[in-house]
N, C-alpha and C positions, 0 to 999 in steps of 0.2 A: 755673214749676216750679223748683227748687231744684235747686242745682248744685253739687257735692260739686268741690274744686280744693286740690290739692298745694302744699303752699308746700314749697321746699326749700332744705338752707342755702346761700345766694346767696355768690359771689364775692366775698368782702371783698377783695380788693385788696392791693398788694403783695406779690405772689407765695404767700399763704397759701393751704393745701391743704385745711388742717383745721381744728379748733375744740373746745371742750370747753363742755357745756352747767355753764353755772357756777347760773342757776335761771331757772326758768319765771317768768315775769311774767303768763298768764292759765290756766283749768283749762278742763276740757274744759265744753263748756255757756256757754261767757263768748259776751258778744257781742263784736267786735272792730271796730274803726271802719280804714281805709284808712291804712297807712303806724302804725297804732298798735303801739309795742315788744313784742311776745311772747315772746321769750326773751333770755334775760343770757348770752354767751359770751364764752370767752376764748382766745383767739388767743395767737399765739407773739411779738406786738406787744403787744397792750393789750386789756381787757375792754370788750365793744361791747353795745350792746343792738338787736338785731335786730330792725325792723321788717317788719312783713306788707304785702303788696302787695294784699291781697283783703281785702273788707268782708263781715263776718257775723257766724255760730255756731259757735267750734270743736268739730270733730266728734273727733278723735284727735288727740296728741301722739306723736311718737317719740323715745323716748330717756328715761333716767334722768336727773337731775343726777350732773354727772359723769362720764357719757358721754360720748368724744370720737367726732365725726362729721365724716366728708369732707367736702370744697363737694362737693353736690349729693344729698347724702342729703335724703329728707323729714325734715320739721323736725314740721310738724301740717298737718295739713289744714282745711278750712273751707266750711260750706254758706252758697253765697250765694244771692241771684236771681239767675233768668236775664237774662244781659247783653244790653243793644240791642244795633244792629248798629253805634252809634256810640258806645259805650262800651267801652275799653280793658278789658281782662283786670285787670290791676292798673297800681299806680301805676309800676312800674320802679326804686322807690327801693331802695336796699340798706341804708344807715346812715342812724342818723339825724342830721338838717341836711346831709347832702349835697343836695337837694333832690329833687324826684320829674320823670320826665320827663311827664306829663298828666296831673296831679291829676282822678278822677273827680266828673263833677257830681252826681251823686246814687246810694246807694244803697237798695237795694230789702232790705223786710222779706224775712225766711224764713218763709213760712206753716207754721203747723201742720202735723208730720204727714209734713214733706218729708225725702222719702231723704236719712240723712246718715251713712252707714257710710263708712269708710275701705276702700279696694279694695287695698289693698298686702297680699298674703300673709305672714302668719306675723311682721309688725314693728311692729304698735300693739298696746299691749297693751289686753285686753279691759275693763279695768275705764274705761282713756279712751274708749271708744264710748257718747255719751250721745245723743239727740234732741237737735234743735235748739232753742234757748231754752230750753230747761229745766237744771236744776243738779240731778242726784241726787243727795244725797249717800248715799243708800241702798243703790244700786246701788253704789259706791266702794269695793273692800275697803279702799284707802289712806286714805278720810276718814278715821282716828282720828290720822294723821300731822298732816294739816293743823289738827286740831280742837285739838292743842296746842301751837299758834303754829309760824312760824319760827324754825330755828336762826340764833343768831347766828352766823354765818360767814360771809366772805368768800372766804377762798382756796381754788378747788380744790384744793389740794395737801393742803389741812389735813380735807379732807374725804375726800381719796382716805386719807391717812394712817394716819385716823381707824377710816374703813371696813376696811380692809387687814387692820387689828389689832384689828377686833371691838370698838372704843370706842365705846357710845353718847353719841352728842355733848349728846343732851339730859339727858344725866344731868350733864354739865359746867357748872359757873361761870366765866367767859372772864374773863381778867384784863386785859383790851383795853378802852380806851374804849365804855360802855355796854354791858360785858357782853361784848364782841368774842371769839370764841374761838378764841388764836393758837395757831400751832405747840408754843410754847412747852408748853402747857396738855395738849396731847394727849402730849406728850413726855413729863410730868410725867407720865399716868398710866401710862405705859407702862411708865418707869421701875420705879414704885409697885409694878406686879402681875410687874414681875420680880423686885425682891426678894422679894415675897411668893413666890414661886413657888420661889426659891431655897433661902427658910426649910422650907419644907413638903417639899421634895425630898428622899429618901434620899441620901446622897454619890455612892452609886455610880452614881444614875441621870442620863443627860444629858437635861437640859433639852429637852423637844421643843415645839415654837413650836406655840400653838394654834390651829387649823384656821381661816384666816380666806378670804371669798368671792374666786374667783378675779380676779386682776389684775395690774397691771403693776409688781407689787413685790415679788418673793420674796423669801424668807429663806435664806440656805444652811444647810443642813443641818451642824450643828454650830457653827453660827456663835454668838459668845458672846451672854451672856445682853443684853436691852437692844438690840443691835444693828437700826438701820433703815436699809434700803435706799429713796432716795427718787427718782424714776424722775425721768432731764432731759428735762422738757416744759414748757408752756408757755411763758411769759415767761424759767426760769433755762433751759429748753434755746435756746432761742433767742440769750439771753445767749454761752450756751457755746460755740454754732456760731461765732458771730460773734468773738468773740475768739478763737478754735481759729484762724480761718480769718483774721485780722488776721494773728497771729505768722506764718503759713505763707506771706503773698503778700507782706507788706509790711517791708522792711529797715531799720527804726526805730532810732533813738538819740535820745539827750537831752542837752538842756543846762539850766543851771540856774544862777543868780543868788538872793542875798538884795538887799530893797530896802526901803530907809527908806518907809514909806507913812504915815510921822506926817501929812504933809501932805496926802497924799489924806484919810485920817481927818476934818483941819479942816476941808479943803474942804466932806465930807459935813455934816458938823455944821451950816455955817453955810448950806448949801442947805436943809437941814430947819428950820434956825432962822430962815428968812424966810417959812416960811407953805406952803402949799398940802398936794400929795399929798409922804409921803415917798421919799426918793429911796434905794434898797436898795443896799450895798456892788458886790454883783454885776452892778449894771447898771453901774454908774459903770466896771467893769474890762471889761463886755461892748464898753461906748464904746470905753474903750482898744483892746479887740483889733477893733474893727471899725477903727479909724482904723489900724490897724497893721499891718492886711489889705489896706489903701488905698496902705499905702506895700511892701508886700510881697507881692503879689500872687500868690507863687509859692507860696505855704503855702495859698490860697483854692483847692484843685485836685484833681485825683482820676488815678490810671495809669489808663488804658483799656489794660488787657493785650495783648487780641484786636489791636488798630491800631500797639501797642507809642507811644502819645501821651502826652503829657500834657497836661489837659483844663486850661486855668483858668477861672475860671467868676465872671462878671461881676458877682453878685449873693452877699450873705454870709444864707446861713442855720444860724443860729447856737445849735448844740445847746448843752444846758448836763445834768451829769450828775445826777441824782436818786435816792437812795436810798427806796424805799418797803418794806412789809412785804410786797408780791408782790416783789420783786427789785430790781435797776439797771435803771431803765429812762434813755433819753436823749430827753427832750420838744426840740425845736426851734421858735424864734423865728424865724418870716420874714421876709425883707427887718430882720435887727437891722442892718445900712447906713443903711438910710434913716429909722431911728428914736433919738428923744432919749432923757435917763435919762428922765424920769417915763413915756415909751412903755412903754421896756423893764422899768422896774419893775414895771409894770399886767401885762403879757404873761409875766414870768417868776413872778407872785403867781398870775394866771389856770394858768398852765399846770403851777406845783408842786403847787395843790390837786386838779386833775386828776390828777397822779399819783399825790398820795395817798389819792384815792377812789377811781379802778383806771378812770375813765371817758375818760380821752385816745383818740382816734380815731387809725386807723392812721395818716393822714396827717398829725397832728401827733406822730409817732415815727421820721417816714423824711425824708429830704430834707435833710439836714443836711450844711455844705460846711466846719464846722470847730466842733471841740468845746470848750467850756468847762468845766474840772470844779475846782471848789472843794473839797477833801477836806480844806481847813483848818474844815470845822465836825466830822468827826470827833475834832481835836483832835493829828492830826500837821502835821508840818515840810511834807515832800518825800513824793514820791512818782515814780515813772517809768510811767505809767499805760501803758493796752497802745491803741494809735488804732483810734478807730472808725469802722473798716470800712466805705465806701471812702474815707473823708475825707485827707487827707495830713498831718496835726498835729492837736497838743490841747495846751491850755494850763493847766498843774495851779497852781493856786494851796494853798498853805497854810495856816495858823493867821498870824494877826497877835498878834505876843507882845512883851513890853516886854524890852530888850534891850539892853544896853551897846553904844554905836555912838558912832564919831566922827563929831560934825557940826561943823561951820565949826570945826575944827583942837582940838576940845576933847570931851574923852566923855562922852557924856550917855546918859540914858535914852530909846531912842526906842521906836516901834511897829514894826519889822521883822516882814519877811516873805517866804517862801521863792517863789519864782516859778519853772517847772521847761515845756522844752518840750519833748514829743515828735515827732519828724516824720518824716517818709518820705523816705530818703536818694536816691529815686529822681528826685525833684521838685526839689531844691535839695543845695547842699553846706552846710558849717558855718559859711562867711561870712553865707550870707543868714539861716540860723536864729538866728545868733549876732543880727545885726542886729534883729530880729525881739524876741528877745527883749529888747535892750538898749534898742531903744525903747520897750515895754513897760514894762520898767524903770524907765526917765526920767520919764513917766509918772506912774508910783506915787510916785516921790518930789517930782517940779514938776507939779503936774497943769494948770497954766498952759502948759503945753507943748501940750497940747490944744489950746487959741487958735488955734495956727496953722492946724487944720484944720477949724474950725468956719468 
C-alpha cells in the first residue's frame, strides 16, 4: 500500500534559518527518483537545488515561487511504496554531491489508485493534489501558466520586484543574455508607466501607487513618482549583515603601496608562451599572498571574542571577491597553500562560473581565512575595502596601468599597480602589515623572489 511522506525544507547548513523558493524543478504528478533535485532555493549564501530523500509520485507542493520558507516547513510531499523493514525512509542527503548517508537499493512502484492526499491543513494548495502517476493538466487552474513556457528569470529579487508592481514578466523582452530578464528591464517599465501616469494626472492630484499583492515592499504614501523600495534579503541582506557587523567588531586600517608589476606581466606571458593550461593573473598574486601568509602568519587569523584569543590557523583558505548580477558574493579556494598557479587557475575559473550561474554551495562560500579582491577589473586605482567577517585582512589589488616610473635610475613607461591591505589592528601592529605588504610588493615587481619559497 502506498505511503503518502513529507519532505521538509532540510537544514542547509551554516547557520541558515530560511530560504526563498526561487523555482520548482518537478509538478505535481512527476515521478521522482531518490536524492533527485525538486526545488531551486535561495539562501542568504548562494542558490542550492534541493534534493528529495523519498522515491515516487509527487502528490502536493508548498509554496509559491518566491515564497520564503523556514528549515523545516514542508516543501511537497510524496507517495511511495510501503518500505521494508530494511529499507531506510530516505537517503539523508541534503545538497547535492554532499553525498547520501545509505543510498536505497530498490524502489517500489505506486499502484494505481493509491491514497495520495497531503494531510497538512489549509497549506497545499488544491490545484497540487493529483493521483499518483498521473499529470492532469485538466484538473490544474495554473496549467495555462506553464502551457506558455518559462519566464526568463533568474533573480528572486527581480521577480519579487516585478510582482510587487503588477509587471507581467511575460509581457517582457529581458536584455540579459538569451533573453535573461534583469532588474534593469523591470525598472525600465516602471519607470515608463510613471511617466505615463504623470502625463494623464490632473496637477492637483497626487500620484497614488497602484494596488499591487501584499509583500515585503511598501511604498510610502506620498513617496515620489518612480520610487522602489527593495527589501534586504537574500544574498544583498546577507551581504549587509556581514559588513554592518565587520565595521562594528573589527578595528581595521590600511595601508597601501604602488608597484612596478611589468615583470610579473613578463613572467606571465612567457608561462603562457611555453605551452599547456593558461596561467590567470590572479592566481599568480593568489601564490604571492599564500607565500606571504607563510612568512606572516599573523594576518592568516581570526579574534575569538568570547576567550578574548587570537586564533592562527595553520591552513590558507583563500576567498577571492566576485561580483555577479545576484550581488558580491566571496567563493573560497581550499587549501590555496598547498596549490600551484595552473591549480589555482582551474579552481578560481571553476568557482567564478559557479558564481555566475548562482550554483556555488554553501560550503564553497564560508570557510575562508583571508580574502583576495581584485577591484582593478572595475577599472579603479585603490580602494580601502571593509574585511570579511571573521577573517583578520584582505588584500585589494588594482587596475595595472602604463605609468611613468623610474626604473634602474632613468623614467620609463612601466605597468604599475596599486596594492592596498586591510587588517584587524587587534592581530598585529603596522610593522607586520607593513611587512606583509612590502613583500607582496617585492614580489610583483622581482617575481623571482618567489624562488626562494618554492
Amino acid at each position: 500500500m502506498a505511503q503518502v511522506l513529507e519532505f521538509k525544507l532540510p537544514d542547509l547548513g551554516e547557520g541558515l534559518t530560511e530560504a526563498e523558493i526561487v523555482r520548482w524543478l518537478v509538478q505535481v504528478g512527476d515521478v521522482v527518483a531518490i536524492d533527485q533535485p525538486v526545488v531551486e532555493v535561495e539562501t542568504a549564501k548562494a542558490m542550492v537545488e534541493v534534493p528529495c530523500p523519498y522515491g515516487g509520485v509527487v502528490t502536493a507542493r508548498f509554496g509559491e515561487e518566491g515564497t520564503e520558507l523556514p528549515v523545516g516547513a514542508p516543501l511537497l510531499t510524496v507517495a511511495v511504496g510501503e518500505p521494508s523493514a530494511q529499507e531506510p525512509e530516505g537517503s539523508g542527503n541534503v545538497l547535492v554531491g554532499y553525498g547520501t548517508q545509505a543510498p536505497a537499493a530498490r524502489r517500489r512502484r505506486v499502484r494505481a489508485g493509491a491514497p495520495a492526499t497531503a494531510a497538512r491543513n489549509g497549506t497545499a494548495r488544491p490545484e497540487d493534489a493529483a493521483p499518483p502517476r498521473t499529470r492532469v493538466a485538466a484538473s490544474a487552474p495554473a496549467a495555462p501558466a506553464v502551457a506558455d513556457g518559462p519566464v526568463p528569470v533568474i533573480s528572486p529579487l527581480v521577480r519579487r520586484l516585478a510582482r510587487d508592481n503588477g509587471v507581467d514578466l511575460r509581457q517582457l523582452a529581458g536584455s540579459g543574455p538569451d533573453g535573461l530578464i534583469l532588474r534593469a528591464d523591470v525598472e525600465d517599465v516602471l519607470r515608463a508607466n510613471s511617466a505615463r501616469a504623470a502625463v494623464t494626472a490632473a496637477p492637483a492630484e497626487r500620484t497614488v501607487p497602484v494596488a499591487a499583492p501584499a509583500g515585503p515592499a511598501p511604498v510610502a504614501t506620498g513617496a515620489p513618482a518612480g520610487e522602489v523600495r527593495i527589501p534586504l534579503k537574500g544574498i544583498r541582506g546577507a551581504v549587509a549583515d556581514k559588513l554592518s557587523r565587520s565595521r562594528r567588531e573589527i578595528p581595521d586600517a590600511t595601508c597601501w603601496v604602488d608597484a612596478d608589476a611589468t615583470e610579473l606581466m613578463r613572467a606571465r606571458a612567457a608561462m603562457n608562451a611555453a605551452g599547456g593550461s593558461k596561467i590567470s593573473l590572479l592566481a599568480l598574486l593568489a601564490r604571492v599572498c599564500t607565500a606571504a601568509l607563510a612568512r606572516f602568519p599573523e594576518l592568516n587569523s581570526y579574534v575569538d571574542t568570547e576567550a578574548r584569543e587570537v586564533v592562527r590557523l595553520g591552513h590558507v583558505h583563500l576567498g577571492f571577491a566576485a561580483q555577479t548580477e545576484r550581488g558580491l558574493v566571496v567563493p573560497v579556494v581550499r587549501d590555496a597553500h598547498a596549490r600551484d598557479a595552473e591549480s589555482l587557475t582551474g579552481e578560481f575559473a571553476r568557482l567564478t562560473e559557479a558564481a555566475r550561474t548562482g550554483t556555488l554551495t554553501p560550503g564553497e562560500l564560508t570557510g575562508g581565512t583571508f580574502t583576495l579582491n581584485n577591484y582593478g577589473v572595475f577599472g579603479v586605482d585603490g580602494s580601502t575595502p571593509i574585511i570579511n567577517h571573521p577573517e583578520a585582512a584582505m588584500l585589494g589589488v588594482g587596475r595595472i596601468i602604463a605609468k611613468p616610473w623610474v626604473h634602474e635610475g632613468e623614467l620609463a613607461v612601466r605597468q604599475v599597480v596599486q596594492l592596498s591591505l586591510t587588517f584587524d589592528h587587534r592581530v598585529c601592529d603596522g610593522g607586520t602589515a607593513g611587512g606583509f605588504l612590502r613583500y607582496v610588493a617585492d614580489c610583483v615587481e622581482q617575481p623571482a623572489v618567489l624562488l626562494r619559497t618554492l
